[in-house]
C-alpha distance (Angstrom), angle and dihedral (degrees) to the residues before:
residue distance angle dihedral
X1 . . .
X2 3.65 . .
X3 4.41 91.7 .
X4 3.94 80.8 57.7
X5 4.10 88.3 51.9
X6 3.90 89.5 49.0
X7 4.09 81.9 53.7
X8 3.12 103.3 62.7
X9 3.49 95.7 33.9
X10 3.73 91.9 63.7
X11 3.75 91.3 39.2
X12 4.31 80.5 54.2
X13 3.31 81.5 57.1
X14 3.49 107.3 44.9
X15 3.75 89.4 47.5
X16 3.89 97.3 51.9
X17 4.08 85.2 50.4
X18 3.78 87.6 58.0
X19 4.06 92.7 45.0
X20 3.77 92.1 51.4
X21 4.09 91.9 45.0
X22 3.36 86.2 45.9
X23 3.65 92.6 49.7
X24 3.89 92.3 50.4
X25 4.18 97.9 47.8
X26 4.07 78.9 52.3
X27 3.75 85.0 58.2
X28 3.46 103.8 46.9
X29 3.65 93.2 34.9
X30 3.87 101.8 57.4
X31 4.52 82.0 41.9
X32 3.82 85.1 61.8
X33 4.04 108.9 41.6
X34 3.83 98.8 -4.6
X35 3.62 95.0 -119.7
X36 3.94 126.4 116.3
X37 3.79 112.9 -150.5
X38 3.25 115.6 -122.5
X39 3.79 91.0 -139.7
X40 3.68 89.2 68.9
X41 4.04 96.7 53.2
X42 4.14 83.8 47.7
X43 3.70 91.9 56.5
X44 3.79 98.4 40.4
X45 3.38 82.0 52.2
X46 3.74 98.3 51.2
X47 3.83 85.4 39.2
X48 4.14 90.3 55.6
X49 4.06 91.8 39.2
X50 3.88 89.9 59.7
X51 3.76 101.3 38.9
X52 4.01 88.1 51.1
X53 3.95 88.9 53.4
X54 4.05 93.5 42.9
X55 3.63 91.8 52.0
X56 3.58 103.2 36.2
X57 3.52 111.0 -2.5
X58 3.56 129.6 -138.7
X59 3.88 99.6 -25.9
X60 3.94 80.9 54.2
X61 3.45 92.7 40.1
X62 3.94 97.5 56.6
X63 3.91 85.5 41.6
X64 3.67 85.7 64.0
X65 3.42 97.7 49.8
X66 3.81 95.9 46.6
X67 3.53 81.1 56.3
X68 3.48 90.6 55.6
X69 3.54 104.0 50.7
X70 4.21 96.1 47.0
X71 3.71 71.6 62.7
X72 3.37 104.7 46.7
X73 3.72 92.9 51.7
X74 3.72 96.6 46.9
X75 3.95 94.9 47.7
X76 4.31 84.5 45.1
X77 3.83 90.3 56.6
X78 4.18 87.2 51.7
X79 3.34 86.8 44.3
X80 3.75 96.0 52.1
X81 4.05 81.1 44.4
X82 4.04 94.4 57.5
X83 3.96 90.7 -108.9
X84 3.63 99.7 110.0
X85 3.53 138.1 34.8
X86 3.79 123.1 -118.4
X87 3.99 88.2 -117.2
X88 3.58 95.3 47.7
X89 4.12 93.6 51.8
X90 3.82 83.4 58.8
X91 3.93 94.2 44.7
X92 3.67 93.1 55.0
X93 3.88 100.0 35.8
X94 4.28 77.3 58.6
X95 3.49 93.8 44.2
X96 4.45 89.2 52.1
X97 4.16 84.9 60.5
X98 3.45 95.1 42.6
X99 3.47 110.0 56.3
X100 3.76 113.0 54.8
X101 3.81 108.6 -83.3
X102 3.39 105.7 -123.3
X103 4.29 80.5 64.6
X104 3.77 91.4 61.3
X105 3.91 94.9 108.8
X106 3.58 90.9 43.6
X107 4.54 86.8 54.1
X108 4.09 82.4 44.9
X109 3.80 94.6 37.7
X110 4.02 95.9 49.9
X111 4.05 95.7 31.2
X112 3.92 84.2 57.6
X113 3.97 91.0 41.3
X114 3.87 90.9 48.0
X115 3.97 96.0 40.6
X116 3.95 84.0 52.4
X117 4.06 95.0 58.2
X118 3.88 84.4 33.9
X119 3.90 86.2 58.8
X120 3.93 95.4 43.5
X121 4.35 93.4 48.0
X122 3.99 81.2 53.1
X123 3.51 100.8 45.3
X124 3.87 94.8 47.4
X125 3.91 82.3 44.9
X126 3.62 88.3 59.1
X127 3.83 97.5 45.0
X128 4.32 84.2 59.4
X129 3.93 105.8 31.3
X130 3.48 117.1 122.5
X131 3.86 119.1 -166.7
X132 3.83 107.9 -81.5
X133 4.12 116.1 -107.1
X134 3.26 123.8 -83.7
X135 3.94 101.9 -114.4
X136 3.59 114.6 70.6
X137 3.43 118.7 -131.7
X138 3.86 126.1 -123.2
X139 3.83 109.8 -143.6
X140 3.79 104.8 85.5
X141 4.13 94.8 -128.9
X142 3.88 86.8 57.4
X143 3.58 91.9 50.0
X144 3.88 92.3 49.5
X145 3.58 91.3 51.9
X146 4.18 93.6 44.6
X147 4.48 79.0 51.2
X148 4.15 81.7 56.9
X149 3.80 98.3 41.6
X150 3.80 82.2 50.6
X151 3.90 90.4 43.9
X152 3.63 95.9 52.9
X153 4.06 93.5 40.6
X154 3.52 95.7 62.6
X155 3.91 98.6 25.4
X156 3.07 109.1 -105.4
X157 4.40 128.5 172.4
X158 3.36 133.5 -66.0
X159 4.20 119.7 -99.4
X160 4.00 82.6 -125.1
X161 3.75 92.6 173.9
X162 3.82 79.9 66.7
X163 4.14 90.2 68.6
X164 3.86 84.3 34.1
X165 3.69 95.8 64.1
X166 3.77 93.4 34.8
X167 4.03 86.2 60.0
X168 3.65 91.7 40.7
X169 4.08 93.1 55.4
X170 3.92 91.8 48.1
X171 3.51 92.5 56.3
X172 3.55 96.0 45.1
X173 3.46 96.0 44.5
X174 3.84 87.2 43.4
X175 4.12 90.4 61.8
């Protein structure tokens, strides 16, 4: 019995190293074309789902995923409001199963603490953006960061999954 507990402890482990990669592509994807893949909300998802049931099993299983819906339906009504993107309400309904439920304020606490310094570094960056330069650069950092000058010149959104992932470590690292 107690090689079976090391199992599933390292597959815990395993698991949570995929959620937080998962977490941090998000991120940086959603900085550089301001999309989220949905692949990456499926497998945080499927990530969250199987630590809930390892660690608790079912009753901490459907736990998770009542977390995840009260989520789901709040981020749907921002989305339906124009305050979230349709990526980032699947990000963060992902994020509520995979970090352990009883952290779900602390995901909605710091993804709404990190969003609100996200929002303040953009809208200084706004106030002193010039219009990018006409060559374009080569190296593909240097591009991404032209793609943000231009971003923040003409106002463009937030990388939200940025604050998502943010709130989504703390928590996990919090448990």
């Amino acid at each position: 019995m107690h090689h079976a507990v090391s199992i599933v402890t390292v597959l815990i482990g395993i698991l949570t190293i995929v959620g937080l990669a998962v977490l941090v592509l998000a991120a940086l994807h959603d900085f550089a074309v301001r999309t989220v893949p949905n692949a990456y909300s499926v497998i945080l998802f499927g990530a969250g789902a199987a630590i809930r049931l390892c660690a608790g099993g079912a009753h901490a299983l459907q736990w998770g995923l009542i977390a995840a819906a009260v989520i789901f339906a709040a981020t749907v009504l921002f989305w339906r409001l124009g305050w979230m993107g349709g990526g980032d309400v699947k990000l963060l309904t992902s994020a509520a199963i995979f970090v352990p439920t009883m952290l779900v304020p602390t995901l909605v606490a710091a993804t709404a603490l990190a969003g609100g310094v996200l929002a303040i570094v953009f809208i200084l960056g706004r106030k002193f953006a010039v219009r990018p330069a006409a060559p374009r650069p080569h190296a593909v950092l240097a591009r991404v960061l032209r793609c943000e000058q231009w971003r923040l010149h003409r106002g463009g959104p937030l990388p939200y999954a940025a604050a998502i992932a943010t709130g989504g470590v703390i928590a996990t690292l919090h448990g």
